[in-house]
C-alpha positions in Angstrom: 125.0 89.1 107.5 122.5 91.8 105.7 120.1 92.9 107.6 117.8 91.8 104.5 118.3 88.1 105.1 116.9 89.0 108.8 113.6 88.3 110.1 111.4 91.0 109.9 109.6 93.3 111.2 113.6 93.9 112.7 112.2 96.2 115.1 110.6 94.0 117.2 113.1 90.7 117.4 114.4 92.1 120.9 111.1 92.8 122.0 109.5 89.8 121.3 112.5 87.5 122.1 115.2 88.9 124.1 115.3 88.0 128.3 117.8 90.8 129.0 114.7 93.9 129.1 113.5 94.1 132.6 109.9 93.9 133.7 107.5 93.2 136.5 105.5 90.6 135.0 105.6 87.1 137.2 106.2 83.8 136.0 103.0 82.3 136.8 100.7 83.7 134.2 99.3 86.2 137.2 100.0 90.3 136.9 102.7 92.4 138.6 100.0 92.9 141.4 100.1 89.1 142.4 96.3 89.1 141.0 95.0 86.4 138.0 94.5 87.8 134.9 90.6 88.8 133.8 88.9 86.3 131.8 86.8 89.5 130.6 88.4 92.5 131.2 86.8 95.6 131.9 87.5 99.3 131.3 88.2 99.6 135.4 91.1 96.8 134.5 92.3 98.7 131.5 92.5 102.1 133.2 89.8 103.4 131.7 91.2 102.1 127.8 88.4 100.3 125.6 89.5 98.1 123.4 86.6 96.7 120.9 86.4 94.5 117.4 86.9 90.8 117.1 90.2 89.0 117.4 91.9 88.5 114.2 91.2 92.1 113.6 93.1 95.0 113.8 92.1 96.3 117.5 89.5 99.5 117.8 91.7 101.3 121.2 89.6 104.0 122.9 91.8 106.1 125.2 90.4 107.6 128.6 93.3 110.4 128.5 96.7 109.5 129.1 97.7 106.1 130.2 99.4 106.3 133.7 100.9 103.3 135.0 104.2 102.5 137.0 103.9 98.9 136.8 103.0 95.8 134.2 99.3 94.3 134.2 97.4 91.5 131.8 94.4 91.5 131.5 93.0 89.1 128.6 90.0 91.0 127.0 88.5 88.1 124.6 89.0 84.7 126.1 89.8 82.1 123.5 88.1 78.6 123.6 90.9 77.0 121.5 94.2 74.8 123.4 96.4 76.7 126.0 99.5 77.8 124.8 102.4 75.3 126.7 105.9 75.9 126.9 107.7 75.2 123.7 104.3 75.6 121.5 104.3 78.1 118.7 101.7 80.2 117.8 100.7 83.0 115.0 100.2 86.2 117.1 99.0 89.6 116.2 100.8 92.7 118.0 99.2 95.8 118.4 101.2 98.3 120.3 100.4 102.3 121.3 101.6 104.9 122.9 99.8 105.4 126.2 100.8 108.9 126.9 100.0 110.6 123.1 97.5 107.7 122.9 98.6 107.1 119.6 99.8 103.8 117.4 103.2 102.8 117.4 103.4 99.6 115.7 101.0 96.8 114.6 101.0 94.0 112.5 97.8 94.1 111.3 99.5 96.6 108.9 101.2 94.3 107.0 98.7 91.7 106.8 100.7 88.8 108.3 101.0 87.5 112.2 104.3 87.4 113.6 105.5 83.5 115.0 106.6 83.5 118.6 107.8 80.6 121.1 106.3 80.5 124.0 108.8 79.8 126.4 111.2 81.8 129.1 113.0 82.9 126.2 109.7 85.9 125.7 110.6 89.2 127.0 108.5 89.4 130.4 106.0 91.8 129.4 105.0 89.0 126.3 105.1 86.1 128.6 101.9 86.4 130.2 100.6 87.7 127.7 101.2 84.2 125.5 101.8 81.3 127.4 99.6 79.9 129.7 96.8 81.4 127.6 94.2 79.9 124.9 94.4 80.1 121.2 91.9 82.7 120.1 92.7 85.2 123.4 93.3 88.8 122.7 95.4 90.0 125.9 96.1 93.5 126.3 99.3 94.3 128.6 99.4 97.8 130.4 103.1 98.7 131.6 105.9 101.2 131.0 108.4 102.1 128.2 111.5 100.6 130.5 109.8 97.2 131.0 108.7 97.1 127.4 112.0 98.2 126.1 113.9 99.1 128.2 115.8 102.0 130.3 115.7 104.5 126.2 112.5 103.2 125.2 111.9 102.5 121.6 112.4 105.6 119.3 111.9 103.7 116.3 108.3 103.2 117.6 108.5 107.0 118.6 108.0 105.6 122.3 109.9 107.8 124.7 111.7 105.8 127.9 109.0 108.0 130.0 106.2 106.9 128.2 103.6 104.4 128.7 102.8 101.9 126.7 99.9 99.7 125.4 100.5 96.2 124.2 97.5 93.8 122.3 98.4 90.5 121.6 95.8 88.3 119.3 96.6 84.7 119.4 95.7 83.8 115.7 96.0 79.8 116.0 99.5 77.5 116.5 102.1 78.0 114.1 102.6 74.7 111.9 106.3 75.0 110.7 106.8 73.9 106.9 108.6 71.3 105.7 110.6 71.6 102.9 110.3 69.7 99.6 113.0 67.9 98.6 113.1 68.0 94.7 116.0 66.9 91.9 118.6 69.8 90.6 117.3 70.0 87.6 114.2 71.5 89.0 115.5 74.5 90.4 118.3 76.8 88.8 121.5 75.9 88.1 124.6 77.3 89.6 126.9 79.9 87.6 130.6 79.0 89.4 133.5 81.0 88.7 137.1 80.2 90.7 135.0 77.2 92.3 132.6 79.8 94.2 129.0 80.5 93.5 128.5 83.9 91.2 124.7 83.0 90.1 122.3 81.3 89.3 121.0 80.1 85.8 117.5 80.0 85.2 117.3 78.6 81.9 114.2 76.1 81.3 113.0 77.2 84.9 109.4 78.5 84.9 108.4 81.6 87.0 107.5 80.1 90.8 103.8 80.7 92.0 103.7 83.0 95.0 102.1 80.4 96.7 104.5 78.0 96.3 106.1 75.6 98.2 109.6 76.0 99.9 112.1 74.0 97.7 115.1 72.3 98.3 117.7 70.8 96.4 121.3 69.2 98.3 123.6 69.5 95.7 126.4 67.9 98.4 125.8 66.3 101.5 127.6 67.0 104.9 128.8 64.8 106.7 128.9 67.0 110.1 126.9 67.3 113.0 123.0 67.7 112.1 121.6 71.0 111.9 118.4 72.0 114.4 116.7 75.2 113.8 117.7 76.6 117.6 121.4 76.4 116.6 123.8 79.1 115.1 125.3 78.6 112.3 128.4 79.8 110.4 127.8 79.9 106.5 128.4 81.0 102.8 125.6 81.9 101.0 124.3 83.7 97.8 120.7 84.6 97.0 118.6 86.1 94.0 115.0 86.4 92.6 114.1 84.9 89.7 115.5 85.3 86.2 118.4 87.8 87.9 121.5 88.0 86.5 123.1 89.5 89.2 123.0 88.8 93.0 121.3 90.8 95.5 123.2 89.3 98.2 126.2 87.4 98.5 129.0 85.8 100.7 131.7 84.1 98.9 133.4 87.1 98.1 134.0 87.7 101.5 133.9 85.6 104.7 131.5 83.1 105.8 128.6 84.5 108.1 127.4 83.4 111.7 123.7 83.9 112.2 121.1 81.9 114.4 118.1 80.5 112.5 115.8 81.9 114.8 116.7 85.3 113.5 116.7 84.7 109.5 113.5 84.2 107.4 111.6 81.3 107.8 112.9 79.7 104.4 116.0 79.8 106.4 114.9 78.6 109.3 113.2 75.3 108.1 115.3 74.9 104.6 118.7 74.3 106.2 116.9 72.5 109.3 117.9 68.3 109.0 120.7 68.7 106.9 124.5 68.1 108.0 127.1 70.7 108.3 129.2 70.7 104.9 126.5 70.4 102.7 125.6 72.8 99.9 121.8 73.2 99.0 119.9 75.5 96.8 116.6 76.8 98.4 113.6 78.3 96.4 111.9 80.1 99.2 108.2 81.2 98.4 106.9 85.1 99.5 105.5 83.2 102.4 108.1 82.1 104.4 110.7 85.4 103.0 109.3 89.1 102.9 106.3 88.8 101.4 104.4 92.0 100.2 107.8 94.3 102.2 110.0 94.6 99.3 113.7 94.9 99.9 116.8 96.8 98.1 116.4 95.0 94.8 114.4 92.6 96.0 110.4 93.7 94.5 107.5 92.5 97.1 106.2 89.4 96.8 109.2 88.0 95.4 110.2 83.8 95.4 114.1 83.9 96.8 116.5 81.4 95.7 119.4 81.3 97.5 122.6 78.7 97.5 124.0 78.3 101.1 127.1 76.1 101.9 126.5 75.5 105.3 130.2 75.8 107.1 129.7 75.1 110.9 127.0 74.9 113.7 126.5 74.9 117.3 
């Protein structure tokens, strides 16, 4: 599949969801010391690292020289008053992420203006499980550990994170994620298919005005399955093509080729939740809003804060 169907921000799918990176974090919400996180933790707990503003808001980090740690520690810094975060819950989180030895951002989402979705469950990378469940909605927790138990044994280069490094991880837990459900709507209110040799080559967008960016995610079942129904933790196998609107030419596109296997955990959310409840051998049209696609990163012809239409022909699941 193309990487610009994926999830973003890419960088951080296998440190947010993979199991396989190694860390010292327990299972039972306490730190790699055996000790309870803080409910209001201090500069001593931090090693000396300040970290100041209000949650929801990019972090304000104060380093006390290089960060020297050879172990993982949470320590929640704002205590939230909202629900605790269960196994299986999903919330809107925040990631803020430094370099603890040249005490200098790596990564945060705060940049692009949009909280990533996680799952709270033993699926989380160690390091992000105490850090998430077990705590309340409205909790900043700041995790203190290595570059081999945040990423493991190379690190993260792409962060510019060495695997000798230490590293600085602030989580904000926004408020629980309420997946969308999408609108079913007639044909004729989304574009019509251009079909050439029986496949897919386009889309016609005659008579169809301009989405809002605000929309609502679309979708249209132009033939019903009648296979297995699909859930959005499976993997599925499909055919798809996708353009913005008023295109004449695809940005992205399947039939040519073979069918593609991808899970819906890893594709964007108009993915995830559009092809979720419908049977395997159906073909539906999906007008995805900026929302729940790339929002404000644009893409290789795709401009930011573009509405995605795509046609998927959904082949198998599992």
């Amino acid at each position: 599949m193309s990487r610009r169907l994926r999830r973003l921000p890419i960088l951080l799918l296998p440190l947010v969801m993979m199991t396989a990176l190694s860390a010292c974090g327990s299972d039972d919400g306490s730190s790699s010391d055996g000790s309870s996180s803080s409910s209001s933790a201090s500069t001593d707990d931090l090693h000396g690292i300040s970290i100041t503003g209000d949650v929801g808001k990019e972090p304000t980090v104060t380093w006390d020289g290089k960060l020297d740690v050879d172990k993982t520690e949470t320590s929640v810094v704002t205590a939230g008053d909202g629900d605790t975060v269960a196994e299986g819950d999903q919330v809107n989180a925040h990631l803020w992420i430094g370099n603890g030895t040249t005490q200098k951002k790596a990564y945060s989402t705060y940049d692009a203006g949009k909280p990533e979705t996680v799952t709270a469950s033993d699926q989380l990378a160690p390091v992000f499980k105490d850090a998430i469940l077990g705590q309340k909605i409205g909790s900043r927790v700041a995790v203190t550990t290595t570059a081999a138990d945040a990423f493991g044994e190379s690190g993260n280069p792409q962060l510019g994170i060495g695997n000798q490094d230490t590293v600085l991880i602030i989580v904000d837990i926004i408020d629980q994620y309420t997946p969308p459900k999408p609108k079913d709507v007639p044909s004729s209110q989304l574009p019509s298919l251009k079909i050439e040799k029986g496949d897919p080559v386009g889309f016609d967008f005659s008579g169809i005005d301009e989405p809002k960016a605000d929309g609502d995610l679309l979708r249209s079942v132009i033939k019903e399955g009648t296979g297995e129904t699909v859930t959005t933790d499976m993997t599925i196998k499909a055919d798809y093509l996708g353009a913005v609107y008023g295109a004449k030419k695809p940005f992205d596109e399947s039939y040519s080729k073979d069918p593609v296997e991808f899970a819906l955990t890893d594709v964007v959310q108009g993915w995830t939740y559009g092809l979720s409840g419908l049977k395997v051998g159906s073909r539906v049209i999906l007008q995805i809003p900026p929302s729940l696609g790339y929002g404000d990163q644009a893409q290789t012809n795709i401009p930011a804060g573009s509405t995605l239409y795509f046609v998927v022909d959904i082949v198998s699941a599992k």
